[in-house]
C-alpha positions, -999 to +999 in steps of 0.1 A: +216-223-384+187-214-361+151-228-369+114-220-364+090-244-363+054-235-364+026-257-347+020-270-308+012-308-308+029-339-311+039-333-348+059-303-341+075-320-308+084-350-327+101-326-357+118-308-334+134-337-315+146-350-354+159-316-364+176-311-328+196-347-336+216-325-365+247-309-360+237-281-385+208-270-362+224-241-337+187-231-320+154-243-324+125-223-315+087-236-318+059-213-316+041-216-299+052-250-285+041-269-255+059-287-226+077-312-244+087-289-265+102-262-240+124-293-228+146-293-263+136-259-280+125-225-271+090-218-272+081-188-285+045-171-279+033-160-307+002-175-327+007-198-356-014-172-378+001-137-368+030-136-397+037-102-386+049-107-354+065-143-364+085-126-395+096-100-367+106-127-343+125-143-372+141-111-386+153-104-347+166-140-340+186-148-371+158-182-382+174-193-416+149-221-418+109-222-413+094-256-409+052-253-412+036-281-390+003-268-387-023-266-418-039-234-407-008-214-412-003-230-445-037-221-457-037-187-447-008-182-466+027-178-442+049-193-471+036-165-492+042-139-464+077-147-465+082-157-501+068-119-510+091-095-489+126-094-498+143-092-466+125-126-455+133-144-490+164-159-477+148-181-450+142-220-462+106-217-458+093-257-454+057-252-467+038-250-496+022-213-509-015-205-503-024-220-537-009-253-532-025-253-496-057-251-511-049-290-523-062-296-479-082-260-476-110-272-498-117-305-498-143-294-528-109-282-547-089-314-542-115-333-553-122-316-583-079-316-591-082-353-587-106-358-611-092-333-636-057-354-637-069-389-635-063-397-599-078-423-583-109-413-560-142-416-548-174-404-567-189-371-552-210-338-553-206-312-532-238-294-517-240-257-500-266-240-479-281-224-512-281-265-526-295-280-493-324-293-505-307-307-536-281-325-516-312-341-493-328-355-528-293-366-535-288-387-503-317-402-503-310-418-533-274-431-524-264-466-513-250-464-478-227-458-459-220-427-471-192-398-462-199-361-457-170-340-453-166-302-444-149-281-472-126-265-448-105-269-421-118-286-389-093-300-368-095-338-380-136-339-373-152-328-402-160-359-418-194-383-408-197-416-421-231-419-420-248-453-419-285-446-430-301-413-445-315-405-411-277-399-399-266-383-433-291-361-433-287-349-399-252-346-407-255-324-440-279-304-420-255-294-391-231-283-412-252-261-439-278-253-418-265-253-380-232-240-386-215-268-370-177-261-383-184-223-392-173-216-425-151-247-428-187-260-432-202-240-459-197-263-486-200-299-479-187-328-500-203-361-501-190-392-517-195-428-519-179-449-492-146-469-504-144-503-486-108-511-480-080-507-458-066-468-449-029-458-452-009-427-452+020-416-481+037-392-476+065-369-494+087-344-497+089-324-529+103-294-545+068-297-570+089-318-593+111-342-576+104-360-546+114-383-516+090-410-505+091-411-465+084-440-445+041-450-448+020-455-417-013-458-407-033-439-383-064-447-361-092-420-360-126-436-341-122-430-306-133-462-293-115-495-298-129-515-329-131-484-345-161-474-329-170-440-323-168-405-331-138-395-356-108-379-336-078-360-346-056-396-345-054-422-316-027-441-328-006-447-357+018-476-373+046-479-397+056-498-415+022-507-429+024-545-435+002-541-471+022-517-481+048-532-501+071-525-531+044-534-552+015-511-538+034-484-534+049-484-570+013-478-582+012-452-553+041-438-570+026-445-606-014-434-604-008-407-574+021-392-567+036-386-600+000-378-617-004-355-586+028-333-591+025-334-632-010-318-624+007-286-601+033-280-625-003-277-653-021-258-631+009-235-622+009-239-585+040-239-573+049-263-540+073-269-521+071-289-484+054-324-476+022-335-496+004-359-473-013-385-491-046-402-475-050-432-490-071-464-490-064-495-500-093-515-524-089-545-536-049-539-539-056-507-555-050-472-541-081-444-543-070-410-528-094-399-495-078-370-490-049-344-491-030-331-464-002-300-474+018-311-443+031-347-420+002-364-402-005-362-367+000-393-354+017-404-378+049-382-379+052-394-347+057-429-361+078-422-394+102-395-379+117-426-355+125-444-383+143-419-407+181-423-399+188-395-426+195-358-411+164-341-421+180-307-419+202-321-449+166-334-460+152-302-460+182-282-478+182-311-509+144-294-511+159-261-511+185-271-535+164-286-558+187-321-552+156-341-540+163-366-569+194-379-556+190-375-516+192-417-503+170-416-478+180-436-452+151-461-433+153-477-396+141-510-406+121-515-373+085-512-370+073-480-349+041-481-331+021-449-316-004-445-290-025-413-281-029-409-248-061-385-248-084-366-218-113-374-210-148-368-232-124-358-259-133-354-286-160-338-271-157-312-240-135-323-216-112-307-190-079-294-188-052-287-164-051-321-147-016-328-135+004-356-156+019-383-134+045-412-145+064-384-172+096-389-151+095-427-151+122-445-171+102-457-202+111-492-217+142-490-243+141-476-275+104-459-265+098-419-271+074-392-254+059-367-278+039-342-262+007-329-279-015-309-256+007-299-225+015-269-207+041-260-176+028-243-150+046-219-128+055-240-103+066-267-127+040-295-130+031-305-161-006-304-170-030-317-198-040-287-221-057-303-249-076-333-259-048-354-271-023-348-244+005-372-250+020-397-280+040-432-266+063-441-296+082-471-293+105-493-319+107-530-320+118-558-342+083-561-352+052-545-348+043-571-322+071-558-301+071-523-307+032-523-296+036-545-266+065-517-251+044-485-264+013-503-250+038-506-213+047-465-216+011-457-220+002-477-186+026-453-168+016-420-178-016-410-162-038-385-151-073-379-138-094-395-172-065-402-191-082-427-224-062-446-251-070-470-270-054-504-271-063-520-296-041-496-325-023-521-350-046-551-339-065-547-375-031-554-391-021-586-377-037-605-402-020-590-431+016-598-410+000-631-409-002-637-451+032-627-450+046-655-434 
């Protein structure tokens, strides 16, 4: 069966190195890819939002299966593209409808579905440019910190934690009033600050059964310490040492279950992952956020450890036989580190040539590419601001950190960051354990 994956980061390299493990995948295509991707798939150049020419490309080359890695396609509605023609209905389509989509498209929406069904999350209001001046009188009389987050869509960087009103203010004003994420911008939500602990949950689900994946946690500051601006993901780990059977049975309980009972009220049909930003307070989870799609970092850290096909994952979805799929779990700890140019995430430069790829990496340690290109005389360049994810698997996180922490030294280029601290937050919690 041939397959089309849609997305060109680390997410969609890492997915397409899984799916390319089955024996029921005959071709894999990614469009529009990157370097690392090129090496085990065909790239295909066509944007992630034209569904015209990517139902064309699909009709022409046979794709049976259509795995959604990147949100933007997923809010603008490709699932329904191909769920409303007839001659495209046949194709496993991996990748929830417009309307579910709208559960990460509008943060105002999600927020107002968890409340609706109970879930677990923090207080908020949500402000406008026609509302500015009521969302000013609103902050200045909020304890701090405080979180502002863009409505929309904006690459992993539309959220401030802001510290005082002077920086909440300033924030609420460059999105309403500057235009600072366009319209992903023109509705901002702020809510109270949760103190806690982050993870990621994440599933699979036809809208009514489901398979829990492997949890991880990611790492968005840029600096070490968590200090800094918010990135797209620096690092990620799984398993999460907090996170255990009983946790995640109130994950299951108060979040996922509530969550799904909820779509099935509301009529929105769904079917792909649901992402599931959580944070840990006080041994209860509150929901941050959803995401209609796997994490980036941290697919790059669960997908190593799922020993189950996922192309026999994704037809029990199809099926409707999610119920009774055993999902089958590499019980090593997986770390990841973002390798990331220079300045990112604010400008930086691209095209700098990527030394050390050809060097034998330590066992048991994987190379996602992210933001890569070839060029034509076959170096392999940085083309984005997180170039490159290390993965490695160990015994323990411990060892799975010190041998992704060893790949990361080898892989260079001219301002090549990372951050080398990811996981270090975690050590006392593997500490309790024993």
């Amino acid at each position: 069966m041939n397959v089309l994956i849609i997305g060109a980061g680390g997410r969609e390299h890492a997915l397409a190195w899984k799916i390319s493990q089955s024996p029921y995948a005959e071709r894999i295509f990614v469009a529009p890819g990157n370097a690392g991707t090129a090496q085990i798939a065909t790239n295909v150049d066509i944007s992630i939002t034209d569904f015209e020419e990517l139902a064309k490309f699909a009709t022409d080359f046979n794709i049976m299966m259509l795995v959604v890695g990147q949100e933007a396609a997923l809010v603008e509605g490709i699932a329904d593209y191909f769920a409303e023609r007839e001659y495209l209905q046949h194709i496993l389509v991996v990748g929830p409808r417009r309307a579910g989509a709208q559960l990460e498209g509008s943060k105002d929406f999600s927020k107002q579905f968890l409340l609706k069904y109970g879930i677990p999350t923090a207080r908020y209001e949500t402000f406008t440019a026609e509302t500015f001046d009521q969302g000013i009188a609103y902050l200045q009389n909020h304890p701090y910190p405080v979180v502002l987050k863009a409505d929309g869509l904006a690459a992993g960087k539309g959220v401030v934690i802001a510290q005082n009103f002077e920086e909440a203010r300033a924030a609420l004003s460059g999105m309403l009033q500057q235009n600072q994420f366009g319209a992903a911008g023109s509705k901002v939500v702020v809510e109270e600050f949760l103190q806690g602990i982050e993870l990621s949950a994440f599933i699979l689900t036809d809208g009514k059964e489901y398979v829990l994946l492997p949890e991880a946690k990611d790492y968005k500051r840029i600096g070490e310490g968590d200090a800094g601006l918010n990135t797209g993901g620096m690092g990620a780990v799984s398993p999460v040492p907090f996170a255990d059977d009983a946790f995640m049975n109130k994950v299951r309980q108060r979040v996922i279950e509530p969550t799904l009972q909820g779509l099935q009220q509301e009529g929105i049909p769904y079917t792909g992952f649901l992402f599931i930003g959580l944070m840990n307070t006080n041994g209860d989870p509150y929901v941050i956020e959803y995401n209609v799609r796997l994490g980036d970092p941290e697919t790059e850290a669960i997908l190593p450890r799922i020993n189950s096909d996922l192309f026999e994952l994704f037809k029990a979805l199809h099926d409707h036989e999610l119920g009774q799929f055993q999902l089958e779990i590499d019980p090593r700890s997986a770390t990841t580190i973002f390798l990331v140019s220079g300045g990112y995430p604010g400008d930086y430069e691209k095209g700098k040539e990527i030394h050390g790829l050809q060097t034998a990496l330590p066992e048991n340690t994987l190379c996602f590419h992210a933001g890569t290109k070839q060029t034509h005389s076959g170096q392999i360049v940085t083309d984005g601001g997180r170039v490159i994810a290390v993965t490695a698997l160990g015994q323990d996180m411990e060892e799975a950190l010190e041998k992704a922490n060893a790949a990361a030294e080898q892989i260079t280029w001219e301002g090549r960051n990372y951050r080398r601290d990811i996981g270090f937050d975690l050590k006392q919690y593997l500490a309790e354990r024993l």
